[in-house]
N, C-alpha and C positions, 0 to 999 in steps of 0.2 A: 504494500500500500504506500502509496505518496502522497500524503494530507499537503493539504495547501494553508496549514495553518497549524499553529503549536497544540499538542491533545495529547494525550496523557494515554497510555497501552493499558490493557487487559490488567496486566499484572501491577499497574500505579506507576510506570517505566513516565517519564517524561520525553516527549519526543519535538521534534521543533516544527519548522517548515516542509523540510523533506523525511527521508525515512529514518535518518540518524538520529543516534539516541545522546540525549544531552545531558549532561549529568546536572544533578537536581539538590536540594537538601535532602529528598529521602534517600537519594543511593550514593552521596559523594558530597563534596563540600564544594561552593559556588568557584568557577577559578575566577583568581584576583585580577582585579582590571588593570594593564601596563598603564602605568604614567608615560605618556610622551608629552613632550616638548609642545607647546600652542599659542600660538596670537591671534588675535585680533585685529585686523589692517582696518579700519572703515568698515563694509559691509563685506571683507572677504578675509576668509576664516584661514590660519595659516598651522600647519602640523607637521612634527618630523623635521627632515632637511629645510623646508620652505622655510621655515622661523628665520628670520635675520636677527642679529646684535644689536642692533641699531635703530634710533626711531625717526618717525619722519622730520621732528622739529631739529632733532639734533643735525640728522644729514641735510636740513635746509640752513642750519646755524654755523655748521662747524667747513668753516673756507678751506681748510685741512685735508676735506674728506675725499672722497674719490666722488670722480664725475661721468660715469659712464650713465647714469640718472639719463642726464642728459638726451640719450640718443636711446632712450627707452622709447612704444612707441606711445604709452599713454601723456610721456609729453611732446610727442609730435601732435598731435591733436589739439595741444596748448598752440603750438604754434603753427598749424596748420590756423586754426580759430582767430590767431593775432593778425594772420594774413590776408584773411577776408574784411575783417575788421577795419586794416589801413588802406586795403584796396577799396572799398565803401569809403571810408573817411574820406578819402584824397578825391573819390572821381563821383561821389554825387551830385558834386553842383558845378559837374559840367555841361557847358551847353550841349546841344545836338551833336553828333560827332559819329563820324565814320573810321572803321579798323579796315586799316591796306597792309595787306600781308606780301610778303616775295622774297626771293634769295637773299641771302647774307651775301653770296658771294656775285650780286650781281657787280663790274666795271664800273666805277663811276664813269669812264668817257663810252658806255652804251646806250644803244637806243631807249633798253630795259630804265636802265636809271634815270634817263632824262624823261619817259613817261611817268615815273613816277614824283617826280617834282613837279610835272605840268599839272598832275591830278593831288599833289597834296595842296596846290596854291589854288585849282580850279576849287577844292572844298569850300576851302577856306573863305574865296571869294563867295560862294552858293549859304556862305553863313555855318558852315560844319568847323566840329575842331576834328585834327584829326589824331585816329591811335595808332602805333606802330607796336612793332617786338622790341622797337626801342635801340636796333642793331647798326651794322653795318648793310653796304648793300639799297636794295631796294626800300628799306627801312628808310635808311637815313635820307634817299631821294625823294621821302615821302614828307617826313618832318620838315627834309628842307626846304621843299616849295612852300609847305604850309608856314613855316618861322619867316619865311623871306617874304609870304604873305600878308605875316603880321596877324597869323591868327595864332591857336593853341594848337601847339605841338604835345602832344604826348605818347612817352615809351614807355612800355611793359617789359622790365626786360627779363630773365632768368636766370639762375645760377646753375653752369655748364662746366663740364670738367675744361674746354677749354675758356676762358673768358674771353669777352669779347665788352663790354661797359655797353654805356649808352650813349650815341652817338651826339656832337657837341649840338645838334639841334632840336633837341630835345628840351620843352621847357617843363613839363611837369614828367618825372619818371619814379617811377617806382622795380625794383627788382624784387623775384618771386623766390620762392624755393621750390613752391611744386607749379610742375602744369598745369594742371585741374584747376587751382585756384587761379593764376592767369587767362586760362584760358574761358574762368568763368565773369574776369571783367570785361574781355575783348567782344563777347557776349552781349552781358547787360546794358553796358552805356555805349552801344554803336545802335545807329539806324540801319545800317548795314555793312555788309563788305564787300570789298575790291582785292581783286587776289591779280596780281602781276606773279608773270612764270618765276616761278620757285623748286625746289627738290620734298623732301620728304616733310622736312617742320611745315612748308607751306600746304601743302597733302595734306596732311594731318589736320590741319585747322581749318580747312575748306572740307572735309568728307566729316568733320563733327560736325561744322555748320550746317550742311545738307542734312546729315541725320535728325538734330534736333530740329530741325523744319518738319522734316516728314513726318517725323512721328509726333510731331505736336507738343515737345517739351518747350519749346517759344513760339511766342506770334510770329508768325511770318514776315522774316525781311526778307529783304533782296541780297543775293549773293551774285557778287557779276565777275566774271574772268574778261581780263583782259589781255589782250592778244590773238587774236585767232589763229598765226601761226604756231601757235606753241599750244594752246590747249587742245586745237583741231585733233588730233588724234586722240585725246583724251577723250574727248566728245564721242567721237565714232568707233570707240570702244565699249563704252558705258552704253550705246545707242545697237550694237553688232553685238555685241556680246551680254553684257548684265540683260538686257532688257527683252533681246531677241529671246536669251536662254531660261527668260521667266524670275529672274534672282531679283528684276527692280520690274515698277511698274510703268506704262511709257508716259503715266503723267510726272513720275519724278525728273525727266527731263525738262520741266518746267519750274523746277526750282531753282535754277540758275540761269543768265545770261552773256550770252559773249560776246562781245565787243571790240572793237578797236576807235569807237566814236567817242571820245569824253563827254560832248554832250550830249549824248545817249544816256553814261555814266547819272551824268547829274541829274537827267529826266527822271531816270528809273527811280533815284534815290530820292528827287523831290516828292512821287508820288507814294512814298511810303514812311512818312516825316510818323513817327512816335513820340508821345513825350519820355524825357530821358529818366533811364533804368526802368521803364518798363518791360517785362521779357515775357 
């Protein structure tokens, strides 16, 4: 028999949960409960090896102590929370304002970079400020039409094993430590975005924008590639193959436009003016 509950045998035997017999006051004496080692952290219970030496006041007090706390990850959370926090602080009471994404390593003397200073100063003039990654590149041809503009520059930029700062036309910048949280300002406070040819960061930031379009995690902006020679095959991929193969819908080809007319740019972007930080 396998009781599914403590019951006592025939003979007054005490038996447990299963079919083993547990010794009792009538047949044996209780065995003694081991003391171990226990804390209390807040609401998480600590036993055994887990017990530390040490308590929270004091490893907050003592400058002495060891700092691997640190890079634990319940206080990345701290500062994952501090970085949303100065990103809000810094960028809510900016005006209307568009994110231009593109290469780090576009030429300053290319065509790539000098469209990008046409269209940070055409914002700018349209009443936008505009955001960049804050970089080199197509970045900084973006800030610098808009600085040279005379309107708001601003760089988002990130912390990369290789560094790269924020380029000198940059008037408000902040630097991130995670993506997520970057890429959750470049988001909220843009009307839209402008993607000039870029490699994988630019990838990256243009197939999250499309995503939370379609799936409806944002109102719908506008996302415009500019170039046609350079995205055109990207197009007629996404259009031959995702779409043909059933993987996208062929209305998701309408959540982007491509371009090479600026003032097409600023059309598109006029007719989709939000008030700012709303997403």
């Amino acid at each position: 028999m396998t009781g599914t509950s403590a019951h006592d045998g025939a003979d007054g035997r005490h038996f447990g949960h299963g079919p083993e017999l547990v010794e009792s006051p009538e047949f044996g004496s209780e065995p003694a409960k081991k003391s171990v080692p226990e804390k209390q952290k807040g609401p998480v219970l600590l036993r055994r090896d887990q017990v530390g030496t040490s308590t929270t006041d004091q490893r907050l007090l003592d400058t002495t102590g060891p700092t691997d706390w640190l890079h634990t990850d319940p206080w990345r959370v701290w500062r994952i929370t501090s970085e949303f926090v100065e990103g809000f602080g810094a960028l809510a009471e900016l005006p209307p304002a568009v994110s231009v994404f593109g290469s780090a390593r576009t030429a300053v003397d290319s065509p790539e970079y000098a469209a990008g200073v046409a269209i940070g100063r055409a914002l700018v003039e349209a009443g936008f400020a505009v955001i960049t990654g804050g970089g080199p590149g197509a970045m900084e041809a973006a800030n610098r039409g808009a600085s040279e503009a005379g309107g708001l520059s601003v760089g988002l930029g990130i912390e990369l094993p290789f560094e790269q700062g924020l380029n000198e036309f940059v008037d408000l910048g902040l630097n991130f430590r995670y993506f997520f949280v970057r890429k959750t300002m470049f988001v909220k406070y843009a009307q839209g975005f402008v993607v000039l040819p870029g490699g994988l960061g630019t990838l990256d930031e243009l197939f999250e924008a499309l995503t939370l379009v379609q799936t409806k995690k944002v109102t719908r902006f506008p996302v415009i590639l500019f170039g046609t020679a350079y995205w055109g095959g990207l197009v007629d991929w996404l259009r031959t193959t995702l779409v043909a193969q059933g993987k996208a819908s062929p209305a998701d080809l309408d959540l982007f436009h491509v371009t090479d007319d600026l003032d097409e740019v600023l059309k598109i972007l006029a007719e989709c003016r939000r008030p700012n930080g709303e997403i």
